[in-house]
N, C-alpha and C positions, 0 to 999 in steps of 0.2 A: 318712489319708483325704483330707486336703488336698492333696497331691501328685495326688493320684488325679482331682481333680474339676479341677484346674489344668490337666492331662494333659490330661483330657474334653476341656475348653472350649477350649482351645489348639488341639485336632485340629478344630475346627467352626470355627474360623475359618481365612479364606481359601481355597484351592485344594490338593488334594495334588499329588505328582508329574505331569508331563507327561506324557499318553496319547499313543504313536506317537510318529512323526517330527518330531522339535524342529525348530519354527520358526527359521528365518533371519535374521539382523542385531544388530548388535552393541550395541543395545539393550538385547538379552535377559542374563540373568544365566546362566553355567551351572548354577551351584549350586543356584537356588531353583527352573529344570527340573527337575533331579535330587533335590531334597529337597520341592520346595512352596515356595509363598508364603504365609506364614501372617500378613504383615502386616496394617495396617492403612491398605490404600490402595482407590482405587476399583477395580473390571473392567480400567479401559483401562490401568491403569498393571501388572495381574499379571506375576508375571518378571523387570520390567526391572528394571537394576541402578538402586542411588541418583542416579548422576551421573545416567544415562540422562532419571529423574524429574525431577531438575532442571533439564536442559538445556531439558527438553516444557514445565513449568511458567512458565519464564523468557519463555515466547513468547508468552504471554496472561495473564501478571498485571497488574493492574488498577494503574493508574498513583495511589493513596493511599496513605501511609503510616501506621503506629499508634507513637503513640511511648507508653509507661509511665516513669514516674520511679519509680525503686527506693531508696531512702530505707530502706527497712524488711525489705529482703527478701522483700518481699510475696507470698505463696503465689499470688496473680492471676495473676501474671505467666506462668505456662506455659499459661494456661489462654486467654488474650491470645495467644499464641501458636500454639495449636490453631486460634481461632478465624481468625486471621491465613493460614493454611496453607490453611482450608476456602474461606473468600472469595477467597485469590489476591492477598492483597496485596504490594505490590514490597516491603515492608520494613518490618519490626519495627523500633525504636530504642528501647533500654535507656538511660536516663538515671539517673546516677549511678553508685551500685555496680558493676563488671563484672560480680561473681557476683551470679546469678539463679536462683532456684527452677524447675528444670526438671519437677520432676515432675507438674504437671498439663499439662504437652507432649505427653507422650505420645510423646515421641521425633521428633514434626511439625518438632521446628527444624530436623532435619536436610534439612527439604525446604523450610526457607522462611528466607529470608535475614534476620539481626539482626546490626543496627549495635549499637555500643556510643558514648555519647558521657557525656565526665565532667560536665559541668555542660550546666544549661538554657543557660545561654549557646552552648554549643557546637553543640547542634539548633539553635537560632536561629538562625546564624550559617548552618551547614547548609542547614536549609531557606532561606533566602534565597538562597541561592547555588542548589540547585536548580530555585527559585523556585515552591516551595509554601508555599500560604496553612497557616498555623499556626489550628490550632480548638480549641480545651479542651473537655472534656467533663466539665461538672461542675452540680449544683444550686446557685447560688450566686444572692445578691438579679439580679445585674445580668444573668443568662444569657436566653438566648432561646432556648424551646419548638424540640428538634431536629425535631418534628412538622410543625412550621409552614417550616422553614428548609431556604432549598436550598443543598445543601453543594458547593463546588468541584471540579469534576472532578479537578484535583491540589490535593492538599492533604496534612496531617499532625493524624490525629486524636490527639490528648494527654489522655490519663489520670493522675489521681494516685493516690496509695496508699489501700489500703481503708481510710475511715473519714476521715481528714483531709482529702483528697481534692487537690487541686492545689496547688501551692505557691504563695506570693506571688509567685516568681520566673518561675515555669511561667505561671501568670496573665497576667502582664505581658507573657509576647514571645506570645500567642496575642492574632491579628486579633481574633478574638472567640469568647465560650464561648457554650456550650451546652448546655439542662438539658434532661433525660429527664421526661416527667410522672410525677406517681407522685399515689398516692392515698391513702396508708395514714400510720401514725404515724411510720417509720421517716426521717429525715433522707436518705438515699443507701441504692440498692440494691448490692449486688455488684459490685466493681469487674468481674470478667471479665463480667457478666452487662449492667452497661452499654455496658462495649467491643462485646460481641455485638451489640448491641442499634444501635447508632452504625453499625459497619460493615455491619451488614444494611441500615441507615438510607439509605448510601451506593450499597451495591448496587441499590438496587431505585431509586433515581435516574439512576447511571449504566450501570449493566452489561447486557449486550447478553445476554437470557435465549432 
C-alpha cells in the first residue's frame, strides 16, 4: 500500500512528458522531455538539465554567505541548505567536519554551491580575503536585536550547532552577533529555523523583489 500512495504522489508532482514538438536549446534535458520532470524546482527551470540550473542561478545569486559549524553532525545543516538554495545565496560553508547530514537538503545542494573549510580560523581567513563582514547569529548576553540591525550587503551569516550554539572560536572572528527575539521559555529556537529567519532578515533589506 505504501508503494502505491508513493507512486500517487510522485505522479502529482511536477510535469509529465512534453506535448508536441520539443522545444530548442541546449538547456533542455532530453530525458525529462521524454520521461517528465518530476522535481522539485520552479516553472522556469522545468526540463533543464542540472548544469543548465546552475549555470541560470549563478547569474543572480545574492552576494551573502551562510556558514554552519558542524561539530555534531547537526541534522540543521541540510535544512540550512534548502533554505540557502530558496534565497539564492553564493555559498554555503561547512565548518568543521566535511561530512554533513544531507537529508533535510532535499537534494538542493546540488544547485547550490558549499564550501568546506576545517576550522573557524580557516572562514576567517576566507572571508577577509573575500572581504566580507563575518555576523554570528546567536542569543547571547552581548548580541544585538537582528530586528533593529542593518546587515551588510556582503557579508557571512555564521550559525552554530543546535542547542550550544556558536563556538567561542566562531564568536571571536564574527565583527559582531546577532540575536533573534523570542518570547517564550525556551533559550534558542531551531537552528535551520533561525538560519531562515537571518536570511529572510537579509533579503528583505537587500534584494531587489
Amino acid at each position: 500500500m505504501s508503494e502505491l500512495v508513493t507512486d500517487s504522489v510522485a505522479e502529482s508532482v511536477g510535469v509529465g512528458p512534453w506535448e508536441g514538438e520539443w522545444p530548442a536549446g541546449d538547456h533542455f534535458d532530453p530525458e525529462l522531455l521524454r520521461d517528465g520532470d518530476r522535481r522539485n524546482v520552479v516553472d522556469r527551470y522545468r526540463y533543464w538539465t542540472l548544469d543548465a540550473i546552475v549555470a541560470d542561478l549563478d547569474q543572480h545569486r545574492h552576494p551573502f554567505h551562510v556558514a554552519i559549524e558542524n561539530w555534531q553532525h547537526d541534522f540543521n545543516i541540510g535544512s540550512i541548505v534548502r533554505t540557502a538554495n530558496a534565497f539564492a545565496v553564493a555559498e554555503v560553508h561547512i565548518v568543521g567536519r566535511r561530512r554533513w547530514n544531507r537529508r533535510g537538503a532535499m537534494v538542493t545542494d546540488r544547485y547550490q554551491h558549499v564550501r568546506h573549510h576545517a576550522t573557524v580560523e580557516e572562514l576567517a581567513a576566507w572571508s577577509a580575503d573575500a572581504g566580507l563582514t563575518v555576523i554570528g547569529i546567536d542569543n547571547v548576553e552581548d548580541s544585538v536585536p537582528i530586528e533593529t540591525a542593518e546587515l551588510p550587503r556582503e557579508c557571512v551569516l555564521v550559525f552554530g550547532q543546535e542547542g550550544p550554539g556558536l563556538s567561542d572560536e566562531a564568536r571571536a572572528a564574527c565583527q559582531r552577533t546577532l540575536s533573534i527575539a523570542q518570547f517564550g521559555s525556551t533559550r534558542s529556537i531551531n537552528a535551520g529555523a533561525a538560519a531562515a529567519i537571518a536570511m529572510h532578515t537579509w533579503i528583505r533589506q537587500h534584494a531587489e523583489l
